[in-house]
C-alpha positions as CSV (number, residue, x, y, z in Angstrom):
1,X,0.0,0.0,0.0
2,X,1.4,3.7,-0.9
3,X,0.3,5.1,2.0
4,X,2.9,2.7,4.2
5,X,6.1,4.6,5.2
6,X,9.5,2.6,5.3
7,X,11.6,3.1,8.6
8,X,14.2,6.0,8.0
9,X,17.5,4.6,6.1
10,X,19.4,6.5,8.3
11,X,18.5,5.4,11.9
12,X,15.2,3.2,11.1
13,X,13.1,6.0,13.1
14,X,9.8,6.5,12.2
15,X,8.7,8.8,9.2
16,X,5.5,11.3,9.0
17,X,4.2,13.0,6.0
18,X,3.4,16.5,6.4
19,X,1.8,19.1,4.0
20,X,4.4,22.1,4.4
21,X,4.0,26.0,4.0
22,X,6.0,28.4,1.8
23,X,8.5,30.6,3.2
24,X,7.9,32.5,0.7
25,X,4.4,33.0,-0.5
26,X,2.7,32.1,2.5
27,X,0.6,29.3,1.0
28,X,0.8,25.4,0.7
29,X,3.9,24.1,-1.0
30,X,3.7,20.5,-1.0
31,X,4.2,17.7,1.3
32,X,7.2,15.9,2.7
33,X,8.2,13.0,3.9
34,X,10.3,13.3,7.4
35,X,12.0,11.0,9.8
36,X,10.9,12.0,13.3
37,X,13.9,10.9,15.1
38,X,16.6,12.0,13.0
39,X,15.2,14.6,10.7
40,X,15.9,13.1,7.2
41,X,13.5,14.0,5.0
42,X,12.5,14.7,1.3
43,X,11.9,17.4,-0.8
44,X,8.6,18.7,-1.4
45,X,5.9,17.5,-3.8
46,X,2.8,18.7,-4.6
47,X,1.2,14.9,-4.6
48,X,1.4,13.3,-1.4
49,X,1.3,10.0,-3.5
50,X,5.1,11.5,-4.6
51,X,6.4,12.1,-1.4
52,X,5.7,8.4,-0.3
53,X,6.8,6.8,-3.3
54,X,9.8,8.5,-3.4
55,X,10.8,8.3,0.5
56,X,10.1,4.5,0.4
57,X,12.5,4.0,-3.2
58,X,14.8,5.9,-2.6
59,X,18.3,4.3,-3.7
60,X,21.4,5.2,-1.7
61,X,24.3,7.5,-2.4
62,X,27.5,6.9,-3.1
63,X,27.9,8.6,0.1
64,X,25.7,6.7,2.3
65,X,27.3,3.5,0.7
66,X,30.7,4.8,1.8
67,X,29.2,5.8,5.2
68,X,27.4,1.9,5.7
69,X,30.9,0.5,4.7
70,X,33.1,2.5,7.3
71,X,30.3,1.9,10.1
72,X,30.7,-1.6,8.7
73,X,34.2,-2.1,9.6
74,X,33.5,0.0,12.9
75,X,31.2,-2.3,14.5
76,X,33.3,-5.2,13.0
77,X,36.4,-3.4,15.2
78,X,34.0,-3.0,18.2
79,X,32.8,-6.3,18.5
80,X,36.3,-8.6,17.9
81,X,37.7,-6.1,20.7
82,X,35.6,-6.7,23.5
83,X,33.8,-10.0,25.5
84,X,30.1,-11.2,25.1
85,X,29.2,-9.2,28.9
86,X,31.1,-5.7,28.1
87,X,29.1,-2.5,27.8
88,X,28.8,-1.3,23.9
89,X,29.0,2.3,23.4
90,X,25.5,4.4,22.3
91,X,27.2,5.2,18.9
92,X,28.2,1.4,18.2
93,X,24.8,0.4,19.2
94,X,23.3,2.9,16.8
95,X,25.8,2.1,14.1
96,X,24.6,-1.4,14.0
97,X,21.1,-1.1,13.8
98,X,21.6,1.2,10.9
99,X,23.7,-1.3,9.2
100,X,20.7,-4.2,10.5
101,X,18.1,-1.9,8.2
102,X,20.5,-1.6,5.2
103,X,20.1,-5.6,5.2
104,X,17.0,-5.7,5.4
């Protein structure tokens, strides 16, 4: 169904669609498609239809590929340098469930 939202790519948070308002002109612009954890969001579309479809195909950038592979090889680092019991840090936590939603 269009109207279901994927998790964020970023940090799997939960998205919303909103209608947004023009800086500019004071009237309605479009709608958007935001992550309410993180913030990562699209562009505005005039259809809401457009702002769904293209939040949930969306193909990563070369960047975010780059960024998946170096988190990668972080958690990788993390987890062959510490026992089963030890504490894992918020940002190696975080860094893993990212890379768990790029898997899936």
């Amino acid at each position: 169904m269009l109207d279901e939202l994927l998790p964020c790519p970023f940090c799997g948070g939960t998205p919303k669609v909103s209608g947004v308002i023009s800086e500019y002109k004071d009237d309605f612009s479009g709608y958007v498609v935001m992550c309410e954890v993180c913030g990562c969001g699209t562009t505005a579309f005039t259809a809401r239809d457009k702002a769904v479809s293209v939040w949930n195909n969306r193909v990563p950038s070369d960047n975010e590929n780059k960024l998946v592979k170096v988190l990668s090889s972080l958690v990788d680092a993390h987890y062959d340098s510490v026992t089963a019991d030890a504490m894992h840090t918020r940002a190696v936590y975080q860094a893993n469930e990212l890379l768990k939603a790029y898997a899936d």
